[in-house]
Backbone as JSON Lines, residues from 0, in Angstrom:
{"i":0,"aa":"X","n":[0.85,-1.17,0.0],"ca":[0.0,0.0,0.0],"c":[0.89,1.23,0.0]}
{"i":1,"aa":"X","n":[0.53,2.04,-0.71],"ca":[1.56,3.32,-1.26],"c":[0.74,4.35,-0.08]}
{"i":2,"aa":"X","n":[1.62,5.31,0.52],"ca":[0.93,6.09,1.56],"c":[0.97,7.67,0.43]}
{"i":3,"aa":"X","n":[0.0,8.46,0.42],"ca":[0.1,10.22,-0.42],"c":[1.04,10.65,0.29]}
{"i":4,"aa":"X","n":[1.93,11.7,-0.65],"ca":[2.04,12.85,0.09],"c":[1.78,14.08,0.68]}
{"i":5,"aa":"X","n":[1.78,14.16,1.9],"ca":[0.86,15.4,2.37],"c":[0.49,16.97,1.68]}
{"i":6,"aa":"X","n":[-0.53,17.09,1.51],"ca":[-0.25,18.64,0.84],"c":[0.22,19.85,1.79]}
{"i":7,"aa":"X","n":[1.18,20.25,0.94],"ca":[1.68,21.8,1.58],"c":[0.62,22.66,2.17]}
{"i":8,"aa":"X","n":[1.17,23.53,3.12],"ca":[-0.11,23.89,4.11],"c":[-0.82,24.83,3.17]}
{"i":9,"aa":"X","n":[0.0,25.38,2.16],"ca":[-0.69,26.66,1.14],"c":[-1.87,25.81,-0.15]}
{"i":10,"aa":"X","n":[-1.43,25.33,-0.3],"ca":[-2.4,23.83,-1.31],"c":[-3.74,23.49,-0.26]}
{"i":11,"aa":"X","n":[-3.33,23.15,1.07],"ca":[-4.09,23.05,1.83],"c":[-5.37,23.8,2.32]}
{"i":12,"aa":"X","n":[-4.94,25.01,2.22],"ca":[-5.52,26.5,2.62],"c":[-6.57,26.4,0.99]}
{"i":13,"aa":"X","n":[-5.72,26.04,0.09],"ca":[-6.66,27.02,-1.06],"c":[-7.72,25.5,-1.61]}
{"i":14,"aa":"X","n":[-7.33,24.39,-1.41],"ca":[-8.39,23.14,-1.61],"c":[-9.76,23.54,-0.43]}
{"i":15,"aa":"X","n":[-9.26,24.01,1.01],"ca":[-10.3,24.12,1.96],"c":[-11.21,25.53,1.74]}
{"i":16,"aa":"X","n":[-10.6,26.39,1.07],"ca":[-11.39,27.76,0.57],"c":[-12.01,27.3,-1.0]}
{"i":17,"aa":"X","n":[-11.63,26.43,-1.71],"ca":[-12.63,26.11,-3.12],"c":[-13.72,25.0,-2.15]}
{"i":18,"aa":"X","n":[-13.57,24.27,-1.82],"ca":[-14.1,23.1,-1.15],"c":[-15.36,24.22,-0.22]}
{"i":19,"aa":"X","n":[-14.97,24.84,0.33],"ca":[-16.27,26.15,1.22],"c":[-17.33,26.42,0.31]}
{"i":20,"aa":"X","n":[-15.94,26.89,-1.01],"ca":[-17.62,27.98,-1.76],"c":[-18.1,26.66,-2.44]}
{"i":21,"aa":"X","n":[-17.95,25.92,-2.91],"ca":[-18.36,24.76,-3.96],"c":[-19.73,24.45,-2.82]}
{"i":22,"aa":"X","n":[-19.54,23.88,-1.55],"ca":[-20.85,23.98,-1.05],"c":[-21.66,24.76,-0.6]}
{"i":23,"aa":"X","n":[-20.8,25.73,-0.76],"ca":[-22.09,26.9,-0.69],"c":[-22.61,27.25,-2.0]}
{"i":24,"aa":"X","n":[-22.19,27.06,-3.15],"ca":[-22.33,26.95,-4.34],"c":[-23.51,26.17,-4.38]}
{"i":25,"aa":"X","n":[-23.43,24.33,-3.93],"ca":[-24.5,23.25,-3.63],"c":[-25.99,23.98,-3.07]}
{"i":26,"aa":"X","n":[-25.64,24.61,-2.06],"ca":[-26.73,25.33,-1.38],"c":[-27.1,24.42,-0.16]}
{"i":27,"aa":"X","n":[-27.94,24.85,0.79],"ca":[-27.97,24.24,2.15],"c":[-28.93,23.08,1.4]}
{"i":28,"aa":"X","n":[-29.65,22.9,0.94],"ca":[-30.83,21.53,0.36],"c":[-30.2,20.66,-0.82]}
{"i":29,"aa":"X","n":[-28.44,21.07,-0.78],"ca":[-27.89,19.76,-1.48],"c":[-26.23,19.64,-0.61]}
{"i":30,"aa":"X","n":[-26.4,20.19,0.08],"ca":[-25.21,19.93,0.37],"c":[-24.22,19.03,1.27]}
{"i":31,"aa":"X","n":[-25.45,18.09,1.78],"ca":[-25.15,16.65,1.42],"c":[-25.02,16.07,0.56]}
{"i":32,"aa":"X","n":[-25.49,15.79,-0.23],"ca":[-25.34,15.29,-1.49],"c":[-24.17,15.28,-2.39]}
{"i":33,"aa":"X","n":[-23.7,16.62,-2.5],"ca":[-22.99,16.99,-2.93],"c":[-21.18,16.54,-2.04]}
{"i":34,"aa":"X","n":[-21.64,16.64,-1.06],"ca":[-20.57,16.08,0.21],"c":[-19.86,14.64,-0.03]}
{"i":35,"aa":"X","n":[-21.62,13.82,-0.26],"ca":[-21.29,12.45,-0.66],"c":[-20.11,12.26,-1.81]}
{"i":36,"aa":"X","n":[-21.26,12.75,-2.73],"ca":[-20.73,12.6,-4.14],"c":[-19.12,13.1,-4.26]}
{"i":37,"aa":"X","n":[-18.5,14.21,-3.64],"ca":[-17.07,14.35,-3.66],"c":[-16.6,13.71,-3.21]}
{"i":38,"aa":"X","n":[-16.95,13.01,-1.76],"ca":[-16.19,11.87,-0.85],"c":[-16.11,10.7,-2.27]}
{"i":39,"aa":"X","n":[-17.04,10.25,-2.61],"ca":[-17.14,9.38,-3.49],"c":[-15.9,9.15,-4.59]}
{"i":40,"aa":"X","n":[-16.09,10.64,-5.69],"ca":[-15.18,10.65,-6.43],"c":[-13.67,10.57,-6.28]}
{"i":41,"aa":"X","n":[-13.45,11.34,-4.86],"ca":[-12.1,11.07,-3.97],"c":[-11.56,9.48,-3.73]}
{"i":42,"aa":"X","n":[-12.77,9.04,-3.37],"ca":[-12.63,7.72,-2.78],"c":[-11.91,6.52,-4.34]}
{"i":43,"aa":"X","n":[-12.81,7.2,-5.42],"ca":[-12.33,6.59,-6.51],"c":[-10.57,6.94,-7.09]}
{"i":44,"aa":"X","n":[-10.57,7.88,-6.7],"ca":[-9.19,8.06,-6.76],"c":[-8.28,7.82,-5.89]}
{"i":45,"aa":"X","n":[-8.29,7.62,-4.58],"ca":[-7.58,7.15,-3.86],"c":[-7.35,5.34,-4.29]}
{"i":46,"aa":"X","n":[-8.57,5.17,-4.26],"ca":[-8.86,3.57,-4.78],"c":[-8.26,2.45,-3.78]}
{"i":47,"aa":"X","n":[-7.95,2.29,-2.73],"ca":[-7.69,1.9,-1.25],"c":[-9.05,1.69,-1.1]}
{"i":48,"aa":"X","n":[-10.13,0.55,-0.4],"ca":[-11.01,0.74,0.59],"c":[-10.38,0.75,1.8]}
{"i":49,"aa":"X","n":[-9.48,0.18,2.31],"ca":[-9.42,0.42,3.57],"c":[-8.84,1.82,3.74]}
{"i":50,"aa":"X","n":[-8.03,2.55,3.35],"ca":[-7.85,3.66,2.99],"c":[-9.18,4.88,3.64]}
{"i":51,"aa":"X","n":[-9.53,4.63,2.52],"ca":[-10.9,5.48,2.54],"c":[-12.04,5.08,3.7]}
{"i":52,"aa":"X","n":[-12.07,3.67,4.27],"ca":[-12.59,4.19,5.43],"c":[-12.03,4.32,6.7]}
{"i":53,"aa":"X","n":[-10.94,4.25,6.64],"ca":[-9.78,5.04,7.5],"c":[-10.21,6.33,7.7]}
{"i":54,"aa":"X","n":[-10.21,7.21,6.3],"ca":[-10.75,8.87,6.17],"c":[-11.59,8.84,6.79]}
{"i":55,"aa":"X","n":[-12.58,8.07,6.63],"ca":[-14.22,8.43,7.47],"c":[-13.81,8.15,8.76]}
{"i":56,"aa":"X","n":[-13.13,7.91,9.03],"ca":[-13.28,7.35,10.64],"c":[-12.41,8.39,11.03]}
{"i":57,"aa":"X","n":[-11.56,8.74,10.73],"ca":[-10.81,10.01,11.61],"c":[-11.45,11.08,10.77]}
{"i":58,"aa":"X","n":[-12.3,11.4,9.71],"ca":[-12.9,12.64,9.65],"c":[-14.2,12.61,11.04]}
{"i":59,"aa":"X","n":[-14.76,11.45,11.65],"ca":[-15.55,11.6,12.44],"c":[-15.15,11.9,13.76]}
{"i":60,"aa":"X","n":[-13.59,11.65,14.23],"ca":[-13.78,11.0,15.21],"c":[-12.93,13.06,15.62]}
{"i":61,"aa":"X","n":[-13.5,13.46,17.19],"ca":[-13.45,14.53,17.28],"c":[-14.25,15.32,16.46]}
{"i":62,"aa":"X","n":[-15.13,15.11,15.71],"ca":[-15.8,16.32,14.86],"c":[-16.56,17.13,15.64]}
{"i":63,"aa":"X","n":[-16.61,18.29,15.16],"ca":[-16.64,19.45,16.81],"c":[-17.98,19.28,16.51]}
{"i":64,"aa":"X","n":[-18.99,20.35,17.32],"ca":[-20.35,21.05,16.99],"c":[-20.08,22.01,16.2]}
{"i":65,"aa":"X","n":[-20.89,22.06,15.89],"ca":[-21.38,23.81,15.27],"c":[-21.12,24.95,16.1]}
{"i":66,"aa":"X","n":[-20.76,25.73,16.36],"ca":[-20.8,26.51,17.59],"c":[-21.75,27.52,17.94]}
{"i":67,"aa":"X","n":[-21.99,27.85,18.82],"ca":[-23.35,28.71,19.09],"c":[-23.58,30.19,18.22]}
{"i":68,"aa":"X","n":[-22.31,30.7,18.02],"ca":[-22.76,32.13,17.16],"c":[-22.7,31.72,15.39]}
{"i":69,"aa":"X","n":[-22.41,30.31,15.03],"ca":[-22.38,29.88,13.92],"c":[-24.28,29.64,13.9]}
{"i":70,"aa":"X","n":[-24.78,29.09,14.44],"ca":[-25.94,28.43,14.56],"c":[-27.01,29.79,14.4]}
{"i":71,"aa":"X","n":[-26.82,30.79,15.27],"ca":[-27.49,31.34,15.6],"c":[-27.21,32.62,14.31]}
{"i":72,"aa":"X","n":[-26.28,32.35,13.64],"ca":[-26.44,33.7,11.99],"c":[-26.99,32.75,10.93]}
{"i":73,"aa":"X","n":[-27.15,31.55,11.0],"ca":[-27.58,30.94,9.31],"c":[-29.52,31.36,9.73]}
């Protein structure tokens, strides 16, 4: 099993600012969907299952709340 190499923190920064507007792009009544469907296509490219549910499991594990002044502007 071949491990990625990590992306640079600046690659990092600008995948997590396209990745924002793209679901806000989706809109709040797809943006699950839309969530899936990228995990998905990712998942096809990684092409590992165990891999990929590795990702899911440490994207879950610690996942914060929402926080109260987030909740309270949408």
């Amino acid at each position: 099993m071949t491990t990625a190499t990590p992306l640079p923190a600046d690659a990092r920064d600008r995948l997590y600012a396209e990745c924002a507007h793209a679901i806000s792009e989706a809109g709040a009544a797809r943006e699950s969907l839309f969530l899936a469907r990228l995990a998905l296509l990712l998942f096809e490219q990684v092409g590992d299952e165990t891999r990929c549910n590795q990702a899911l499991a440490d994207a879950l594990h610690e996942l914060p709340m929402p926080s109260l002044s987030e909740s309270l502007s949408s």
